[in-house]
ROLOMI-476102 format. One line per field, with one value per residue (C-alpha): z, x, y; residue number from 0. Coordinates in steps of 0.05 Angstrom, whole numbers. Layout:
residues N
Z	Z  ...
X	X  ...
Y	Y  ...
i	NUM  ...
This chain:
residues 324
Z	-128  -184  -242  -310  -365  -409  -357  -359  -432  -443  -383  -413  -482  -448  -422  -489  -522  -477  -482  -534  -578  -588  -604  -664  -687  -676  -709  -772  -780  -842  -821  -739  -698  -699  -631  -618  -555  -545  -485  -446  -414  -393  -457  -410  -388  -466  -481  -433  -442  -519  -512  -473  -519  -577  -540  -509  -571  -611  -656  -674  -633  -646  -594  -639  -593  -606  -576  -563  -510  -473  -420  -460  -462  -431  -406  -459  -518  -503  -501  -568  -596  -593  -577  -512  -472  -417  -376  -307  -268  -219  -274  -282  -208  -232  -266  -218  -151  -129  -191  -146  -90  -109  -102  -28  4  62  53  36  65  23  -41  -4  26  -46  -73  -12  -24  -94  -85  -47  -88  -156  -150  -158  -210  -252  -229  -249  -318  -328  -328  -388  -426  -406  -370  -323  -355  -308  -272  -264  -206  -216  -177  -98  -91  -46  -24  -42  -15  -18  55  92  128  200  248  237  248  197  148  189  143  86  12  -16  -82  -121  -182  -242  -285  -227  -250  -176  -196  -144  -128  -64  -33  -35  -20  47  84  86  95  158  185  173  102  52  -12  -69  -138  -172  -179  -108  -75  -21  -9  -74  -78  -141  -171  -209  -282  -279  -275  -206  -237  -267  -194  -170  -210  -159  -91  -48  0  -20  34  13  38  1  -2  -59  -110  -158  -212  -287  -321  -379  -403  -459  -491  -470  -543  -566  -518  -530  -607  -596  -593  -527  -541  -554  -492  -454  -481  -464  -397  -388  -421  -376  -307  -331  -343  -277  -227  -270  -258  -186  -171  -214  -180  -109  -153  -194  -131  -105  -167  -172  -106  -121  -184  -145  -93  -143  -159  -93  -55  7  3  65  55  122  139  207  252  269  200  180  238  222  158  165  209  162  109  139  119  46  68  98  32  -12  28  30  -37  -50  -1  35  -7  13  86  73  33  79  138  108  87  155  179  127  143  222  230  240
X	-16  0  17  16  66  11  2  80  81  22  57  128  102  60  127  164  108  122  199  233  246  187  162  147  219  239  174  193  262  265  277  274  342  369  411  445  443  502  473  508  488  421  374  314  342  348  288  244  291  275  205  205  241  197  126  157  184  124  178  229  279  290  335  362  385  446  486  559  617  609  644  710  716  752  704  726  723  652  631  660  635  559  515  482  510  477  529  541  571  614  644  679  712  778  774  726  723  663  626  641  592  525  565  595  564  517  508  428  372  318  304  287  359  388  346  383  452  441  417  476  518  499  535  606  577  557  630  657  628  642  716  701  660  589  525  485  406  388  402  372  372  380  355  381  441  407  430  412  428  412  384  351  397  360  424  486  516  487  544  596  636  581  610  606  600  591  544  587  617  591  586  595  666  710  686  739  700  636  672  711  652  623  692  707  639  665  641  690  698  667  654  590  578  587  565  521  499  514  506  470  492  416  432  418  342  330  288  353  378  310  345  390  372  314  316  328  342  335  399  396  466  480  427  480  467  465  482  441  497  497  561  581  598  530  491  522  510  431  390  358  291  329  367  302  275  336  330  253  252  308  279  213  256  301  220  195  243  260  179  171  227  200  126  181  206  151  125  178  175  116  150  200  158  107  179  176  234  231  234  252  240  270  335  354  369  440  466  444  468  536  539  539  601  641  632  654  731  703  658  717  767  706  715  787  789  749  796  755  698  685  680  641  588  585  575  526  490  494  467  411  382  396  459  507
Y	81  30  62  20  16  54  104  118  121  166  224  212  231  286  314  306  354  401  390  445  382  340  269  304  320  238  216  250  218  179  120  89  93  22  4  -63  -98  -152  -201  -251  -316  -284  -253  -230  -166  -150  -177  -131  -64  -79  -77  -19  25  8  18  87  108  93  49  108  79  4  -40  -113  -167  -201  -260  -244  -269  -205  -239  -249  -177  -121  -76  -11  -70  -87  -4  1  -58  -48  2  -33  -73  -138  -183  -207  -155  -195  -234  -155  -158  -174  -101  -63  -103  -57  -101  -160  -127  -171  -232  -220  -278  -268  -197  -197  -237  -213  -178  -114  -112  -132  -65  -18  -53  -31  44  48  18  51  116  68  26  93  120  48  36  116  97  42  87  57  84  40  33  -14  -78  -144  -185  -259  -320  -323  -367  -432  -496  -561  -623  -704  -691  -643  -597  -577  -557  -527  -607  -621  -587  -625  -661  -666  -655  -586  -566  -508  -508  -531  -468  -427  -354  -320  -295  -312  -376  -394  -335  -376  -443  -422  -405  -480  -507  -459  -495  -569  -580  -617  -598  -650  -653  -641  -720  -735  -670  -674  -607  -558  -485  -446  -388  -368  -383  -451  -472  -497  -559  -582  -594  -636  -687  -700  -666  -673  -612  -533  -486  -407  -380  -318  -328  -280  -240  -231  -168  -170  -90  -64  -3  40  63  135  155  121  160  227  220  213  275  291  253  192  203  207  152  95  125  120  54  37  52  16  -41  -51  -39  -97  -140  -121  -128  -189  -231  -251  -270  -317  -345  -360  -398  -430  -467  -490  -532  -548  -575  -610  -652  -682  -629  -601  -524  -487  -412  -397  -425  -460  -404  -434  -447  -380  -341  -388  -373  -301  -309  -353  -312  -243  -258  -251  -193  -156  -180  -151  -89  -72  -84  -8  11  75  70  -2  5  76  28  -35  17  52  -6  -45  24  25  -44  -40  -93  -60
i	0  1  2  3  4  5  6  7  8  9  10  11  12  13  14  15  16  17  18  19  20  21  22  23  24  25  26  27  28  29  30  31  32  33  34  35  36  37  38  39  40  41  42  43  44  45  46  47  48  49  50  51  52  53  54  55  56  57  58  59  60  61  62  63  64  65  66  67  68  69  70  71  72  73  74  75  76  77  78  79  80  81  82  83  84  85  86  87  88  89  90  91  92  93  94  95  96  97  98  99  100  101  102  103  104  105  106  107  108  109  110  111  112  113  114  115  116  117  118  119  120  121  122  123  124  125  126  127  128  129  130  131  132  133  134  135  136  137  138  139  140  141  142  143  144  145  146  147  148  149  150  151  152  153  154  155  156  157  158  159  160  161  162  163  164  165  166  167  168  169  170  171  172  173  174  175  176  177  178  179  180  181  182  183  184  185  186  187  188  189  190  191  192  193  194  195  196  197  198  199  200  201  202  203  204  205  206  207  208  209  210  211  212  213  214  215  216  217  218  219  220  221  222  223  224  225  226  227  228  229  230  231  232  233  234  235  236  237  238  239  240  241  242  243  244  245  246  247  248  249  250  251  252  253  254  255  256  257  258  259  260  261  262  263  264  265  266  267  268  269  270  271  272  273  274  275  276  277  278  279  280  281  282  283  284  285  286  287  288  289  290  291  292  293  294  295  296  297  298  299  300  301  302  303  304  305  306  307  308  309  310  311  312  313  314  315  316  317  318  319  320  321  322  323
């Protein structure tokens, strides 16, 4: 049964009543607990956890946004620099390769294999961020990595010796890893201002690119994960209400915007569509099926990276979604 954000509120704060230390005791604080939230390159993950925290707090706890090069920082920097924490997680790989895991291309086909890849995965991120003094509060997922190109792309011949591109100031983290697989099936590497076919990495608004292509094809190449964390010593000095709170407000946070994102999608292709490109929601059987075995080098790299604990996660995951 659908269960509404008021709904959660109104059993959470049932629970708290009941808890040995009550709304009560945080309502009669002086003065709210302030938090800061540093974001990078993406503010909506923020934005939402924000306004969770203040409508299941009743206001004591307040969440302040602010705009920082998250990215520029070590991992232990940005924990001690602000309370809360949002960045793109594979931009980390270079200091935890299992943060690299959402952008290993061809792993996921559809949002519901993104969501088991990540219940698998989020005992290592929790493990991961543990080691940088963080906690994982939730995670968004951002727009599917898709192709566009000047024509549409029907057979696998159809990448033969076309010029590939990756979206300029991609964000995927390694981007040879997303490159190799088209050039192993005969595409050439471009530029962006010649590219024929280019490849998105979900920051950039997909109307920016009906400027210059005419077809998208949905690869679901990559759904690529942004962290909401909370800084280990931050979290211990809060009492156990506060706690609670960042955690409910948290969970709210990550279903929204897992059950919100195929809705977007779908909207979206509409506007893309209304711009006069042809959007192909299911990909050619032969470049997928292609794809998927160009890219399993960079699957396997991804892999022996974690050393044991990436083959015991690609296995189980394989398992999980029958492809093994």
């Amino acid at each position: 049964m659908k269960r509404t954000s008021s709904e959660t509120r109104r059993r959470f704060l049932a629970f708290l009543a009941a808890s040995p230390v009550s709304l009560v005791s945080v309502r009669s604080e002086a003065q709210p607990k302030q938090l800061e939230l540093a974001w990078y390159l993406n503010q909506t993950l923020g934005e939402l956890f924000a306004d969770k925290v203040a409508e299941l707090s009743l206001g004591a706890v307040k969440v302040a946004l602010d705009a920082l090069p998250c990215m520029a920082m070590p991992l232990p920097i940005i924990a001690n620099s602000s309370d809360l924490a949002s960045y793109h997680a594979p931009g980390f790989s270079s200091t935890e390769p299992v943060f690299g895991l959402s952008a290993v291309p061809m792993l996921v086909t559809t949002f519901g294999e993104a969501e088991t890849l990540l219940r698998i995965a989020r005992p290592y991120y929790s493990a991961a961020l543990a080691r940088h003094g963080q906690i994982l509060l939730a995670t968004q997922p951002l727009r599917p990595s898709a192709l566009w190109s000047t024509f549409p792309i029907r057979t696998l011949s159809d990448l033969t010796e076309i010029a590939f591109a990756l979206q300029p100031h991609s964000s995927s983290g390694d981007r040879g890893a997303w490159e190799r697989p088209f050039i192993r099936l005969g595409a050439r590497l471009g530029s962006p201002f010649n590219a024929e076919a280019m490849l998105s990495d979900g920051f950039i608004p997909s109307l920016m690119f009906t400027q210059n292509f005419i077809s998208l094809i949905e690869l679901f190449f990559a759904v690529q994960l942004c962290f909401l964390t909370v800084s280990q010593r931050v979290f211990e000095s809060l009492s156990e209400v506060q706690r609670q709170f960042l955690g409910a407000a948290g969970r709210e946070t990550e279903i929204a915007l897992w059950k919100g994102i195929g809705e977007d999608l779908r909207r979206e292709h509409q506007d893309i569509a209304a711009r006069g490109v042809l959007v192909t929601t299911q990909p050619p059987a032969d470049v997928l099926a292609a794809l998927r075995t160009a890219a399993e080098p960079e699957i396997q790299s991804w892999a022996q990276s974690m050393g044991e604990d990436g083959a015991t996660m690609l296995a189980e995951y394989r398992r999980a979604i029958g492809r093994e």
